[in-house]
C-alpha positions in Angstrom: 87.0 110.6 116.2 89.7 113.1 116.4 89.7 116.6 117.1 90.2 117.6 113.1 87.4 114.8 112.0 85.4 116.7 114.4 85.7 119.9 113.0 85.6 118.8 109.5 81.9 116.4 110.5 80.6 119.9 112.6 81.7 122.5 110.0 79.3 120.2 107.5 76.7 120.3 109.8 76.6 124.0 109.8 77.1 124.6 106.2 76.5 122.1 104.3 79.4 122.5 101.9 83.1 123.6 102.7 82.7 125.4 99.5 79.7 127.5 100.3 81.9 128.5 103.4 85.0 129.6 101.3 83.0 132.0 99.0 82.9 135.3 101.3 80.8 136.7 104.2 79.0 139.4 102.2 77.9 136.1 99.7 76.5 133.9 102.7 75.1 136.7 104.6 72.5 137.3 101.6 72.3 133.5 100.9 68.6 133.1 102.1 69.5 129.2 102.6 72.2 130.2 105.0 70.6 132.5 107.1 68.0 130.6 107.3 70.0 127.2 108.4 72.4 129.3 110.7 68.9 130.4 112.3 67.4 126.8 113.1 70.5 125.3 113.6 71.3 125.8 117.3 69.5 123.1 119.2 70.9 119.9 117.1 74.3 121.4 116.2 74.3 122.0 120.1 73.4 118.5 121.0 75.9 117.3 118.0 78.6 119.4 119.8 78.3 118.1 123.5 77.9 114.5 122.2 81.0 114.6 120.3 83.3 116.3 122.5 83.9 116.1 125.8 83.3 119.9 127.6 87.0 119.8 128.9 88.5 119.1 125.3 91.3 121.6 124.1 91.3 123.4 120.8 94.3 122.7 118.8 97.9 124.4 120.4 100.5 125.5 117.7 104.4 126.3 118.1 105.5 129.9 117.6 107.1 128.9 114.8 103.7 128.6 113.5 102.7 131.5 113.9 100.9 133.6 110.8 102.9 136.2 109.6 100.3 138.4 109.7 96.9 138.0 112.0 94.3 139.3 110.1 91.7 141.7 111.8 88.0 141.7 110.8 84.6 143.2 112.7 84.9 146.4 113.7 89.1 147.3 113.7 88.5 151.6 115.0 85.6 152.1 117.2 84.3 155.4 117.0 81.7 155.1 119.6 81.9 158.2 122.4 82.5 155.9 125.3 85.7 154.0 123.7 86.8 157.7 121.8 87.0 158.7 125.6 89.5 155.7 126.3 91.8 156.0 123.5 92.1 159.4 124.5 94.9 158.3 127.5 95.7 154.6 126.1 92.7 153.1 128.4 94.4 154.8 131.8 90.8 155.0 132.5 89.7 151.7 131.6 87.8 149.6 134.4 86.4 145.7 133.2 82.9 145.3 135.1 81.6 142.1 136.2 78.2 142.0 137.9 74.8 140.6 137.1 73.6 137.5 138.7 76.9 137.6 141.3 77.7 138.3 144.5 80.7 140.9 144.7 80.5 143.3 141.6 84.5 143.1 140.3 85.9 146.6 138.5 89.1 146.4 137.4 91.8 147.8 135.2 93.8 146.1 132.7 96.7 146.3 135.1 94.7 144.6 137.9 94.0 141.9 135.2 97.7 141.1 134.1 97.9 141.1 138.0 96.4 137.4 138.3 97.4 134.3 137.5 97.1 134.3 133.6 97.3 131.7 130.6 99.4 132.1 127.2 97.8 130.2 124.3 99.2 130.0 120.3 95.6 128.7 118.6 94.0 128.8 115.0 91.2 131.9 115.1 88.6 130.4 112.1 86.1 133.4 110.8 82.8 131.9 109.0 84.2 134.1 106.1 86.3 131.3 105.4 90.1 132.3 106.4 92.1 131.3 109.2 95.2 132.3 111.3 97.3 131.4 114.4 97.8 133.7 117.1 99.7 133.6 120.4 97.5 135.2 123.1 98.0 135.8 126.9 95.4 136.7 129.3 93.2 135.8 132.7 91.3 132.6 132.7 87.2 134.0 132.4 87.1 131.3 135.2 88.5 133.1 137.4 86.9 136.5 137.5 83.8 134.8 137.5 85.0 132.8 140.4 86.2 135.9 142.3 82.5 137.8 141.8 80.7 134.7 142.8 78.3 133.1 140.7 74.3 132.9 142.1 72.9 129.7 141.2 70.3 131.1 139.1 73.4 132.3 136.2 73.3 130.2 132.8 75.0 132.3 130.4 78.0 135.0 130.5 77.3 138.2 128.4 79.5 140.3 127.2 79.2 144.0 126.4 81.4 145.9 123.6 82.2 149.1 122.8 81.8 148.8 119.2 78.8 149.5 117.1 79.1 147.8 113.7 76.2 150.1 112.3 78.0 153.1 113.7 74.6 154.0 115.5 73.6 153.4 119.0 73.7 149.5 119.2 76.8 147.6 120.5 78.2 144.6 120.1 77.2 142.0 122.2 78.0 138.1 122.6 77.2 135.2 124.9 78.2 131.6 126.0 77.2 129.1 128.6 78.2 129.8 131.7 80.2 126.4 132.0 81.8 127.3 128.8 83.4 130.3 130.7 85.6 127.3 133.1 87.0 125.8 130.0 90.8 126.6 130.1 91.1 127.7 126.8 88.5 130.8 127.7 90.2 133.8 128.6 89.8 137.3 128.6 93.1 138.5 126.5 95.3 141.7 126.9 98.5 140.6 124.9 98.6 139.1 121.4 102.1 137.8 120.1 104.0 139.2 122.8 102.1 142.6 122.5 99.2 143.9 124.2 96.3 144.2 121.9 96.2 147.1 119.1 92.9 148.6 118.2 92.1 146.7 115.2 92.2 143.3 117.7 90.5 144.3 120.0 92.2 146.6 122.9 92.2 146.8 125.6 90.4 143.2 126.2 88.6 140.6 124.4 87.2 137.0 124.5 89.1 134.1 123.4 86.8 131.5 123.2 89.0 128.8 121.5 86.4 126.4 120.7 84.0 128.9 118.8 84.2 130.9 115.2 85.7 134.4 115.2 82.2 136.1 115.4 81.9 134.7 118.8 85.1 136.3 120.0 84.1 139.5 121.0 86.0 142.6 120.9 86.2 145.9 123.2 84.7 144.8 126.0 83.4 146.8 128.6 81.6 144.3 131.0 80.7 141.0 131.6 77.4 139.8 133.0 75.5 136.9 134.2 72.5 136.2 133.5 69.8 133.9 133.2 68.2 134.1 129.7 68.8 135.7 126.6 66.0 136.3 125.0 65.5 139.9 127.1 68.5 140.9 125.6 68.8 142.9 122.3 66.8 141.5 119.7 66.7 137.9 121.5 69.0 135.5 119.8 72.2 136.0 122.1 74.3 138.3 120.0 74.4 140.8 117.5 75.4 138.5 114.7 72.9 136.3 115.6 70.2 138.7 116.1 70.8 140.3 112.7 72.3 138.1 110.1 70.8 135.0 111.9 73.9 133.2 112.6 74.2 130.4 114.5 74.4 130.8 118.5 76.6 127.7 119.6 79.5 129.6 117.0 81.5 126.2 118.3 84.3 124.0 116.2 
């Protein structure tokens, strides 16, 4: 089965209909029969996922030539939360990425540090659940890596990460989580630069997730630090991320 069959066999699994996809966010989101497939869907849709793909198997790579003219951003696009205010304020001079949790040597370090190490450019297809797609060159440290260099304890399942953003614009942030072993898969990098650039607010600046094997929702945004942990379920309302938690998408996000 190839890679697009894939996609097309999984995005059916989730859904149900590419149509129901294609008719907007806001629509599905109050689709009782959505939420409530997106919410039981995790454990076969994950079984469906490893079964049918092989956990080293790359996402679709494009030519620059492909590129979309324009890369449209969605989520949160201007963070007015105090603690990323405070970073804008000197174009993220400030700016420290934290790893800790379930590792041995705590990392903190600044975007600079970052473009520093060995890094990985990537032009892939970013699919939202809203229905819409576009292709995007991005550049940026393999998550492998840093988790590598803080030093895993053998007790870590699952790699959280922890935004700046607060979609309700009250104290909640954004939060998202994958496998641990999802973090060594090649395409999974942190990214500072998109086409060329490095990241403008609306994508995401200074750093965010590129996960190229999961839905847009899973890419998470303005992070501030990445943990490891052990479970989820101790972690805001349970389900693994804010999405999850409160519109009752699906967890594995994956394509």
């Amino acid at each position: 089965m190839s890679t697009t069959d894939r996609r097309r066999f999984l995005s059916q699994v989730l859904i149900g209909s590419g149509a129901a996809l294609l008719a907007g966010c806001d629509k599905l989101v109050n689709s009782d029969g959505f939420t409530s497939l997106l919410a039981t869907a995790d454990d076969p849709t994950d079984k469906a996922f490893h079964a049918l793909t092989p956990e080293d198997a790359l996402s679709q790579e494009f030519t620059e030539a492909e590129l979309s003219p324009v890369f449209k951003a969605n989520g949160s696009t201007n963070p007015r939360t105090p603690e990323y205010l405070a970073l804008t304020a000197n174009n993220f001079a400030d700016y420290k990425l934290a790893v800790g949790g379930l590792v041995r040597n705590p990392l903190s370090l600044s975007v600079d540090e970052l473009r520093a190490m060995p890094a990985r450019t990537q032009i892939t297809r970013h699919d939202c659940v809203e229905g819409w797609s576009c292709i995007g060159k991005w550049k940026g440290t393999p998550l492998g890596q840093l988790i590598d260099r803080a030093g895993p304890l053998p007790n870590a399942k699952f790699v959280l990460f922890r935004c700046a953003d607060s979609i309700d614009n009250d104290n909640s942030r954004y939060y998202e989580s994958i496998y641990l072993r999802e973090a060594y898969h090649p395409q999974t990098i942190i990214a500072y630069d998109m086409n060329d650039k490095p990241l403008t607010i609306p994508h995401g600046a200074p750093l965010r997730l590129r996960a190229e094997r999961k839905l847009g929702y899973k890419q998470a945004k303005y992070i501030l630090a990445i943990e490891l942990v052990d479970r989820l379920d101790n972690i805001g309302k349970g389900k693994g991320g804010y999405w999850e938690d409160d519109q009752g998408y699906q967890w594995h996000g994956g394509i």
